[in-house]
C-alpha positions as CSV (number, residue, x, y, z in Angstrom):
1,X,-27.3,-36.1,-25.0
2,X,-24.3,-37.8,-26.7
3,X,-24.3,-35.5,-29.9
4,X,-24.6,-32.4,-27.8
5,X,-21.2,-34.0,-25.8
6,X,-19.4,-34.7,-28.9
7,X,-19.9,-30.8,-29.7
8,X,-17.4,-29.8,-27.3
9,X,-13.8,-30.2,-28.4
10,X,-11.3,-31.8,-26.2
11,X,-9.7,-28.2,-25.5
12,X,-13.4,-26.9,-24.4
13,X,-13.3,-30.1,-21.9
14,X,-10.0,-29.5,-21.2
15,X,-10.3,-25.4,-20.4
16,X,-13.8,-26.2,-18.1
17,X,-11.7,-28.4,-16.0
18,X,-9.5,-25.6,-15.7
19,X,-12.0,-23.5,-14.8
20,X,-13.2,-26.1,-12.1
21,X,-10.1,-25.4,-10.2
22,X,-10.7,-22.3,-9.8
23,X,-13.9,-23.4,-7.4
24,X,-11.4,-26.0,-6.0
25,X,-9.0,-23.3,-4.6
26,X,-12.2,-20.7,-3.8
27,X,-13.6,-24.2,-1.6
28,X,-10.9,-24.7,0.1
29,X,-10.0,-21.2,1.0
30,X,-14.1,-21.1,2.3
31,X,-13.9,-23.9,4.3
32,X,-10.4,-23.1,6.0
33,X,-11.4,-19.6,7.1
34,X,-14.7,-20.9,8.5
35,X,-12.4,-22.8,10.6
36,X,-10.6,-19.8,11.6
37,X,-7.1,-20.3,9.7
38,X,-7.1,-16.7,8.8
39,X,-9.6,-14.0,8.2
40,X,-11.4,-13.5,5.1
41,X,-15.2,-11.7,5.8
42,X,-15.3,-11.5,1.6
43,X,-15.6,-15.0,0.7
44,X,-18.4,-15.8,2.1
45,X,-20.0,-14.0,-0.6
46,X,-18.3,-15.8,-3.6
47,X,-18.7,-19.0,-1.9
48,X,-22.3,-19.6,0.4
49,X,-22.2,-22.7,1.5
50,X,-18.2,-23.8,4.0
51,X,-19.4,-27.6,2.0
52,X,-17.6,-30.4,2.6
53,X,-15.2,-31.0,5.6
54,X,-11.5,-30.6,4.3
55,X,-8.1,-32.3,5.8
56,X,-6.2,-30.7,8.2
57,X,-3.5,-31.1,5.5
58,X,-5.3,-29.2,3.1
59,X,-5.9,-26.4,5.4
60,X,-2.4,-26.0,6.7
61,X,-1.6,-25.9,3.2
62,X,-4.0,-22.8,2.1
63,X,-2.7,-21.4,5.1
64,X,0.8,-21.2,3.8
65,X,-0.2,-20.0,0.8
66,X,-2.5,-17.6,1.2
67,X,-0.1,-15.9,4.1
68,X,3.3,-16.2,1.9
69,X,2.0,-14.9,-1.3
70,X,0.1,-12.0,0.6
71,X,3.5,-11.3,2.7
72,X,5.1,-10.9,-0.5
73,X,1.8,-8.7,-2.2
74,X,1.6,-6.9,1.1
75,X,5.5,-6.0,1.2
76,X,5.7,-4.8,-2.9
77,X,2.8,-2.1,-2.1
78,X,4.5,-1.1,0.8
79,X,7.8,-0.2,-1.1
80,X,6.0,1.9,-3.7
81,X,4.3,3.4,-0.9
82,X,0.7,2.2,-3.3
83,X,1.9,4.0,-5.9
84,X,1.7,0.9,-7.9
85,X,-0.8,-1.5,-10.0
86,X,-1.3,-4.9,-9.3
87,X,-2.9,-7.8,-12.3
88,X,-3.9,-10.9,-10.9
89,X,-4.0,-13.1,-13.8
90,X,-6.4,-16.1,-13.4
91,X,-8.0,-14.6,-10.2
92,X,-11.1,-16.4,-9.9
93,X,-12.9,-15.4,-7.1
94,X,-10.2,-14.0,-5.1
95,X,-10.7,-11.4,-2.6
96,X,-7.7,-9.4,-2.2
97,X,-8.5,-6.5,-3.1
98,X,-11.8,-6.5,-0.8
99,X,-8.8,-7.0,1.8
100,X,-6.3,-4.2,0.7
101,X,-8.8,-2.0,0.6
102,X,-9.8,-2.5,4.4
103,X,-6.1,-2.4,5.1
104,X,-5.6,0.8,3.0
105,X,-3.2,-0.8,1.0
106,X,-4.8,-0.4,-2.3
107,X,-2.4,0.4,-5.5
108,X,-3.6,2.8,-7.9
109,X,-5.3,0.0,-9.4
110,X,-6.0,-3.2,-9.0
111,X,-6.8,-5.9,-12.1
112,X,-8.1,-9.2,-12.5
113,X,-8.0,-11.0,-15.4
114,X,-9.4,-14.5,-16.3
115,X,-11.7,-16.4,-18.6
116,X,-15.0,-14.7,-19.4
117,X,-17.2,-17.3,-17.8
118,X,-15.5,-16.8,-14.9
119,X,-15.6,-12.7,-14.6
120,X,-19.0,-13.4,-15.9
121,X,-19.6,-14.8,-12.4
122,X,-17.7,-12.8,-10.1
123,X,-19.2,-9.9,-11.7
124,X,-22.7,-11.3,-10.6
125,X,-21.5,-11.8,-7.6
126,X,-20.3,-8.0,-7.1
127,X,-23.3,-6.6,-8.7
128,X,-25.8,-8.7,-6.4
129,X,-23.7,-8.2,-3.1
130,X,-23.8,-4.7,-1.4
131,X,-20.6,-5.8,0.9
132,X,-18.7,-6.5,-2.6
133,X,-20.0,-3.6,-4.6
134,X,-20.0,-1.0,-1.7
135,X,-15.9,-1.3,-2.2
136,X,-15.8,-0.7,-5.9
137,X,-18.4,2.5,-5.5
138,X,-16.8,3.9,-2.5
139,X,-13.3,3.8,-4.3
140,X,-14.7,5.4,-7.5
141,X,-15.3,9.2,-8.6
142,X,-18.4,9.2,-10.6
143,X,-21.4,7.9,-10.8
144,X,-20.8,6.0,-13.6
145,X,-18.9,2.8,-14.1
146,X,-18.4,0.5,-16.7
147,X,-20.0,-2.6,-16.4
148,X,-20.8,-5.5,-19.1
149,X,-21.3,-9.4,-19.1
150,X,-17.3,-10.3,-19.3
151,X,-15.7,-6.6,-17.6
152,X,-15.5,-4.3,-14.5
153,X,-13.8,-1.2,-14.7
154,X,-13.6,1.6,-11.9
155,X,-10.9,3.9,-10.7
156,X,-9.2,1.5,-8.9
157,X,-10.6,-2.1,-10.0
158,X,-11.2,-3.6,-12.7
159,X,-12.0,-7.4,-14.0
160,X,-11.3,-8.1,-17.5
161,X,-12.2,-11.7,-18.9
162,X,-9.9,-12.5,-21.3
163,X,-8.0,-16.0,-22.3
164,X,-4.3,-15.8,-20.8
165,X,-3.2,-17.1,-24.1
166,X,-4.2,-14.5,-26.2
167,X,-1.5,-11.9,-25.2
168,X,-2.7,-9.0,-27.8
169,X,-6.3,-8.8,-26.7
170,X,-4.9,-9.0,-22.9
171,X,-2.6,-6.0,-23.7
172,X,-5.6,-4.2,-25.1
173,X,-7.8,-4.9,-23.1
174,X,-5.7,-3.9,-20.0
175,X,-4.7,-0.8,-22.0
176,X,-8.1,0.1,-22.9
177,X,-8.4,0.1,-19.1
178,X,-5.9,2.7,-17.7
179,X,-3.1,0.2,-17.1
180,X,0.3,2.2,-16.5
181,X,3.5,0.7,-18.2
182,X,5.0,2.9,-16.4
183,X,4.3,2.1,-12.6
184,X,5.8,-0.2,-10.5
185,X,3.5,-3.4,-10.9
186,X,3.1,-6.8,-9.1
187,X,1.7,-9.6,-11.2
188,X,0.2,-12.7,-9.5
189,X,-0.3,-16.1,-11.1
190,X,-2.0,-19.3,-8.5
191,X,-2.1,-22.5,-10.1
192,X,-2.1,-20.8,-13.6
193,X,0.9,-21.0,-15.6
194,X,0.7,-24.8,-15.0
195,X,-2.1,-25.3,-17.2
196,X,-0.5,-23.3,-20.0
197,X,1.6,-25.1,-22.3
198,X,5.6,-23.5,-21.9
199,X,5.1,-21.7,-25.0
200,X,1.6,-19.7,-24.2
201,X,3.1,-19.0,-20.1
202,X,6.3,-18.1,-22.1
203,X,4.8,-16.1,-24.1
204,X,3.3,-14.2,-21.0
205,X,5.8,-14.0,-18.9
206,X,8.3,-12.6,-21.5
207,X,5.2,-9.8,-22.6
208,X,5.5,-8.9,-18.7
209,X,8.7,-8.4,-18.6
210,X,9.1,-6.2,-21.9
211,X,5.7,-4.4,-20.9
212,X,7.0,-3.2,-17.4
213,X,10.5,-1.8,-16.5
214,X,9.8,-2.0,-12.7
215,X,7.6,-5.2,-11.9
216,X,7.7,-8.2,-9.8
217,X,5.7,-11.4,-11.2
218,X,4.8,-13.8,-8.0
219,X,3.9,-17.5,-9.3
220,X,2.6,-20.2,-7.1
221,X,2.4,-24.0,-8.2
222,X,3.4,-27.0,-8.2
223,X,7.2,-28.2,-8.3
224,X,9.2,-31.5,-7.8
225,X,6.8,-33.0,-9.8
226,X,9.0,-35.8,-11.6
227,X,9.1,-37.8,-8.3
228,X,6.5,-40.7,-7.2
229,X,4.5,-38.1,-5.2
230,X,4.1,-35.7,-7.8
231,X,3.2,-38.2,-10.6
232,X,0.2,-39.1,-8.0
233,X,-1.0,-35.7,-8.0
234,X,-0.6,-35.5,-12.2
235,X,-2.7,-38.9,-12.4
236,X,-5.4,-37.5,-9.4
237,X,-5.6,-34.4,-12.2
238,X,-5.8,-36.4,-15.4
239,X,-9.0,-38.9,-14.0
240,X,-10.4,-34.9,-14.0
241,X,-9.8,-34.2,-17.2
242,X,-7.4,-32.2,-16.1
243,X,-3.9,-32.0,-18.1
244,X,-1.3,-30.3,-16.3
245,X,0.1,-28.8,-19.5
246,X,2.8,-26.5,-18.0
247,X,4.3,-29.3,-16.0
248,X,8.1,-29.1,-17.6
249,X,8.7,-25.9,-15.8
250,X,7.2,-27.9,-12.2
251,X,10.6,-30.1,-12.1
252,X,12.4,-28.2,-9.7
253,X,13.0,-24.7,-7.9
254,X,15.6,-23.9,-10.6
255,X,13.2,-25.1,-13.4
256,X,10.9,-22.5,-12.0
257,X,13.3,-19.7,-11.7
258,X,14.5,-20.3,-15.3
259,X,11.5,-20.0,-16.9
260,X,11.3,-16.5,-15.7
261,X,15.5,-15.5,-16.1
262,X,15.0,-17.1,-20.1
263,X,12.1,-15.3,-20.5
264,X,13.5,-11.0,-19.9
265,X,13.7,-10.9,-16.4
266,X,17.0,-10.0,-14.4
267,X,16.4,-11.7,-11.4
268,X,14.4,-15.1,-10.0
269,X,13.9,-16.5,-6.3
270,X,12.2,-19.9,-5.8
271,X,11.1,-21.8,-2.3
272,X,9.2,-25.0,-1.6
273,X,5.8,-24.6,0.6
274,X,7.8,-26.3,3.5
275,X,10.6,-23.8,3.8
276,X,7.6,-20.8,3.7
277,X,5.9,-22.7,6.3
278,X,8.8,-22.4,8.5
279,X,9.2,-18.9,7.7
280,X,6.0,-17.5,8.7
281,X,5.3,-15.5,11.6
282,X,6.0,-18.4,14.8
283,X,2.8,-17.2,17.0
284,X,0.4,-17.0,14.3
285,X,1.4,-20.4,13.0
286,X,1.1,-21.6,16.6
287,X,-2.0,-20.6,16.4
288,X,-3.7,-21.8,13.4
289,X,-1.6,-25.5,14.1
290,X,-4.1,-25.5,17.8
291,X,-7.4,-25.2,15.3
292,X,-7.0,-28.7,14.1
293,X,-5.3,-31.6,15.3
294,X,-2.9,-33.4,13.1
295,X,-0.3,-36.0,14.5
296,X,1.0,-37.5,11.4
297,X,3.2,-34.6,10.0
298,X,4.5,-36.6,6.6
299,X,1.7,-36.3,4.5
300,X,1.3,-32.4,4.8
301,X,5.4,-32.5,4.5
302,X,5.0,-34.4,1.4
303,X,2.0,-31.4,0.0
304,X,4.4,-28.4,0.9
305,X,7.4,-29.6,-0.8
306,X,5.3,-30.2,-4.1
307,X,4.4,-26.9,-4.2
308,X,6.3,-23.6,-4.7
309,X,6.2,-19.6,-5.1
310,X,8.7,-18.1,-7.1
311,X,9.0,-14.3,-7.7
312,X,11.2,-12.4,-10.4
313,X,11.5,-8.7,-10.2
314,X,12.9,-6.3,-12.7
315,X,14.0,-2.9,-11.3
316,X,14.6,0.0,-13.5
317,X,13.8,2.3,-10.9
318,X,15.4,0.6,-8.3
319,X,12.2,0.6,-6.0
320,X,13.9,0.1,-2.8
321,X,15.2,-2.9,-4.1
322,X,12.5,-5.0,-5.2
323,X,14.9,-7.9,-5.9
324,X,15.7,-8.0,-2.2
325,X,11.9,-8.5,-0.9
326,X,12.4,-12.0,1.5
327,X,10.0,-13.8,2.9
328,X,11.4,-12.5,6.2
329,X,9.7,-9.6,7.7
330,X,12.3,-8.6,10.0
331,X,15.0,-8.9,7.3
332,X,12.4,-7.0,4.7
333,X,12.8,-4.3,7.4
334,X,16.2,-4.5,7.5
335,X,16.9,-4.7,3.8
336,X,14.5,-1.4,3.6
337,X,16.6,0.1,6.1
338,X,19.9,-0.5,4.5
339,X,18.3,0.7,1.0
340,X,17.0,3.9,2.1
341,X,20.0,4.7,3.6
């Protein structure tokens, strides 16, 4: 009915279509691994039906994202040798610690945070799915864990739903939950800070920093977002009700790394989706390119330089060097090398 449509305030419209993209991105990563892109036996669970055909574009597109942020996940739990945490903030129904576990690369502890609706969900999802749950129970010591509507907690996972912008109930609420100041930790943002305004991500990013002495923050999202292409993809969001809030900071690779240098921490890289494309491992990009034809490269040129991932570190304990983690494994190695030496 109309009245009960006026009840919900532009923000509740606005933070639903938010929350929409989080079955956008969970979609798409569905549809491109039942094509074989890469392997992900988890999602299937969070997502039942591979729905609608997607472009090759799109696919190729998940692919480098899902493959350079986990190289760069994948390569921070190596150096601390899993003695680390990892908080993916606005996780949705992401499955990587389903992965790291089969890879035994958990961290001490693993946390996702997002809205409560959302963990409401995924929790659902876990409790109804012995391939999800079996995970949390075989990594956990006792036969009880804590479970409620809006969190998960376990030795070594936990889902907390709390709203990103509310940075004192997110510090409790991780607290509450075992979280280590004191350990190395990677935090993980996907298409998240974007829909903050730059005060609330600010806000965030700047509690990261002062929270954790050895940390690396990962951020994936849009960038060069003041040309024609990018106002496209702003107007394609808007007819969804969905404001891109955080867009200042999307301007460029250096808008990006500011953000995070003005906000505590002491050092920033930034690359467009087109130079991680052509960074990834050659035969496995070979590969995945055979799974779908695609002639016409300029389209999926245009995608991958509107989209980005940046990562900032902040070393105290000089993990190895945690500034120096490239999106190269062989230079990784050699970095590694030169560090422990």
């Amino acid at each position: 009915s109309m009245a009960a449509r006026q009840q919900f305030t532009d923000s509740d419209t606005a933070d639903e279509a938010v929350r929409a993209t989080c079955d956008d991105a969970s979609t798409c990563k569905r549809f491109a691994t039942s094509k074989g892109y890469w392997r992900d036996p988890y999602i299937q669970y969070f997502i039942r039906s591979v729905g609608e055909r997607k472009a090759p574009e799109i696919n190729r597109g998940y692919y480098a994202r899902v493959q350079g942020v986990n190289h760069l996940l994948d390569a921070f739990i190596r150096r601390a040798e899993c003695n680390c945490q990892v908080i993916n903030l606005g996780a949705g129904l992401d499955t990587t610690f389903w992965r790291l576990k089969d890879e035994n690369l958990l961290p001490r502890k693993f946390f996702e945070v997002d809205f409560p609706t959302v963990v409401a969900r995924k929790i659902h999802h876990i409790k109804t799915k012995p391939p999800l749950s079996r995970a949390i129970i075989e990594t956990h010591s006792t036969d009880s864990l804590l479970l409620d509507a809006h969190s998960l907690d376990s030795d070594r996972f936990c889902i907390i739903g709390v709203d990103l912008r509310d940075i004192s109930n997110l510090d409790e609420k991780l607290k509450k939950f075992q979280l280590n100041p004191e350990l190395p930790t990677l935090l993980l943002s996907e298409c998240v800070l974007v829909y903050m305004t730059p005060s609330h991500s600010s806000n965030l990013l700047h509690w990261a920093a002062e929270t954790f002495h050895t940390a690396m923050f990962i951020n994936y999202e849009q960038v060069n977002m003041s040309d024609r292409f990018g106002q496209v993809m702003i107007e394609n969001l808007q007819r969804r009700h969905c404001t891109l809030a955080g867009v200042e900071a999307c301007q460029s690779l250096e808008s990006q790394r500011e953000r995070f240098l003005k906000n505590g921490w002491e050092h920033a890289d930034a690359l467009d989706m087109m130079t991680v494309y052509s960074m990834l491992p050659a035969d496995d990009v070979a590969r995945m390119e055979r799974l779908e034809f695609l002639d016409e490269k300029e389209l999926l040129e245009q995608l991958l330089q509107h989209y980005s991932i940046c990562w900032a570190s902040r070393d105290k304990l000089s993990l190895g060097g945690v500034r120096a983690l490239t999106l190269h494994p062989a230079l990784d190695q050699e970095l590694f090398r030169c560090q422990k030496a």
